[in-house]
C-alpha angles and dihedrals in degrees: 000000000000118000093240088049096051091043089048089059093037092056092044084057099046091052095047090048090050090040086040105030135019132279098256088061082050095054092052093043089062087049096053089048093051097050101042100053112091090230128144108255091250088065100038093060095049077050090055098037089055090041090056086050088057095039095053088039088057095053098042102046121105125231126203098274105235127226100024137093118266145191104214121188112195153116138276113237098170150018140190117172103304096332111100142187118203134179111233118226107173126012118190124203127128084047088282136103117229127181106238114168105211143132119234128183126209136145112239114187104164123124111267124162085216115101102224098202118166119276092032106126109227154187123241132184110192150105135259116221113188106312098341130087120217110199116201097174137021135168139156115265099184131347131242131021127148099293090069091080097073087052095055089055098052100046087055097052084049102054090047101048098032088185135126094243096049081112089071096049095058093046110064097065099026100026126225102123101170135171135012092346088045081059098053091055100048089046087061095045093252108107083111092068082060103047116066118260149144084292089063093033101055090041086060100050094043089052085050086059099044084054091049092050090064085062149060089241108151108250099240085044086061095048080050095051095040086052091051092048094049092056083047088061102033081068104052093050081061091239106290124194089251100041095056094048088046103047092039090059090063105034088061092044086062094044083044092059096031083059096036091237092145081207111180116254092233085048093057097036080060092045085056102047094040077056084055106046084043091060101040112007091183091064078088085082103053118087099221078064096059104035097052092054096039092053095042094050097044089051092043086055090044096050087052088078099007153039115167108134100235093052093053092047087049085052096053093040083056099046088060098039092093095046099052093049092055100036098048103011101238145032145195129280092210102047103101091052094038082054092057093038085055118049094089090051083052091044093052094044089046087052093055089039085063086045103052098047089054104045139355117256131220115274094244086057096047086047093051088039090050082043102046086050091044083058094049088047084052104055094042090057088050085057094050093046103056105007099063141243109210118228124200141198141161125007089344085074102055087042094056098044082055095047085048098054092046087048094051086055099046088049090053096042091045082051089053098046092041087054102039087061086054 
């Protein structure tokens, strides 16, 4: 196992024993961890150096205090409608203001003369319950930061395109899907298609060097300019769990070949996750986090031996399984084959979202793209209504998760043994 990827596990455990546990536990855990890899001393010391950084992150980092009343500066990184989701910056209780960097999700429908739009930066007055937020009060503090940029672009796809589905038009390249359509798509096992990840990414950055292959660009200016692009739109998709897994792999793949490092990919896909868990250990508990990971790891140890498309959808359909089994209790039978049915589908609907964003379209067009997506609504709910999504409760869904994980491991096992023999 690569020494990023073993680091990256071992500081996920680390994090859960000292959230679920106690420290003591922890101690001994990184102990444990320094004395059984058959690393040479050198390394095991920089592992446990980096391991100490996460564990005194963990217990040092503040959480949004629950059931108090709380000033909260921060920025909007997304709207729909009048449901928001904001950074904090700052959050002040205990008459005091501490800088906790988290996001936090609410719906606020009450008359303001101000205008919220996202990338204003803004004041909120409210309490958390449990794991929703009630706002009493909100109001903008200050305009523009750079998180305005995704709301530009989204402005602009929406006033080009003034129809009901324009969500999903802006989704499915910078993420976001919210809502009833948000809830089609999950039902079908294809919420993933709408939330940025490798799969977007990767179309992007493949789309940058077919551009480039119309030019004389120098090949290292490319890797500078494709660099420069990705943290553009890393930005724009308001720095999801996924997207920055996603763009920093690459990123550092294109620092990896401007330097000559010759870094494996599974390597660089644990350096970026350890950065990750350094600069916010409790990403660990949101779903986006582990899905994305899982399904990344599981396809960099596929293509390995395989790349056949409908393997590595099967990998990443695998990788998730677990997750969403344990995060929203069910999932769909038909979701692996639906993901490869629909990519062009994805590939066509992420074509008219550039365009729109670029330039209106004639009536006739924008009639024949909403009913195009109307008739892609319509057979996914058809899906949902008689191919079931399974729902789970109780014991069942303890017995699956475990059943998931188990499978994940014989498919990659049986992958191992059918291309050995080759």
């Amino acid at each position: 196992m690569p020494f990023f990827v073993n680091l990256f596990i071992s500081s996920i455990s680390l994090i859960l024993i000292i959230k679920g546990i106690n420290i003591t536990t922890a101690i001994l855990f990184m102990a444990v961890v320094f004395f059984s890899f058959k690393y040479s001393f050198k390394t095991k010391i920089i592992m446990l150096i980096i391991l100490s950084f996460i564990f005194f992150r963990t217990i040092l980092l503040l959480n949004i205090p629950k059931n108090t009343e709380l000033g909260i500066l921060g920025k909007i990184v997304d709207k729909n409608n009048n449901f928001y989701v904001v950074k904090t910056d700052k959050i002040y209780f205990d008459n005091n203001w501490e800088i906790i960097n988290e996001k936090i999700y609410f719906s606020y429908n009450k008359f303001s003369t101000d205008k919220f739009e996202i990338g204003n930066k803004i004041y909120i007055i409210g309490e958390k319950n449990n794991d929703e937020f009630k706002v009493e009060y909100m109001a903008n503090s200050a305009e523009g930061s750079i998180y305005s940029l995704r709301g530009f672009l989204k402005n602009r796809l929406y006033n080009n395109f003034p129809y009901e589905n324009n969500n999903i038009l802006f989704s499915v390249i910078f993420g976001g899907l919210r809502g009833k359509n948000a809830e089609v798509f999950k039902n079908s096992g294809l919420l993933h298609l709408f939330a940025v990840s490798g799969f977007h990414v990767y179309i992007i950055y493949s789309l940058l060097y077919i551009i480039y292959s119309k030019t004389l660009i120098p090949i290292n200016t490319r890797r500078i300019l494709t660099i420069i692009f990705l943290i553009i739109y890393l930005i724009t998709t308001g720095f999801s769990d996924s997207a920055i897994r996603a763009s920093f792999i690459l990123i550092l793949i294109e620092i990896n070949k401007i330097l000559g490092l010759y870094i494996d990919s599974k390597n660089i896909l644990g350096l970026v996750g350890v950065i990750n868990l350094l600069y916010n250990p409790n990403v660990i508990f949101s779903v986006g986090f582990l899905m994305s990971y899982s399904a990344a790891l599981s396809i960099l140890f596929l293509i390995e031996r395989s790349k056949n498309p409908f393997l590595i959808t099967l990998s990443a359909f695998l990788a998730i399984l677990p997750w969403s089994i344990i995060y929203f209790k069910g999932f769909s039978i038909l979701g692996v084959f639906l993901s490869v049915v629909f990519v062009p589908i994805v590939y066509s609907l992420m074509f008219f979202s550039f365009i729109y964003i670029i330039i209106p379209l004639p009536e006739m067009i924008n009639t024949i793209v909403n009913n195009y997506i109307e008739v892609v609504q319509s057979f996914l709910k058809y899906i949902s209504d008689y191919i079931m999504y399974i729902n789970l409760e109780g014991n069942s869904i303890v017995l699956l998760y475990i059943i998931s994980i188990l499978a994940l491991i014989l498919f990659h096992v049986l992958i191992k043994i059918r291309y050995r023999e080759e």
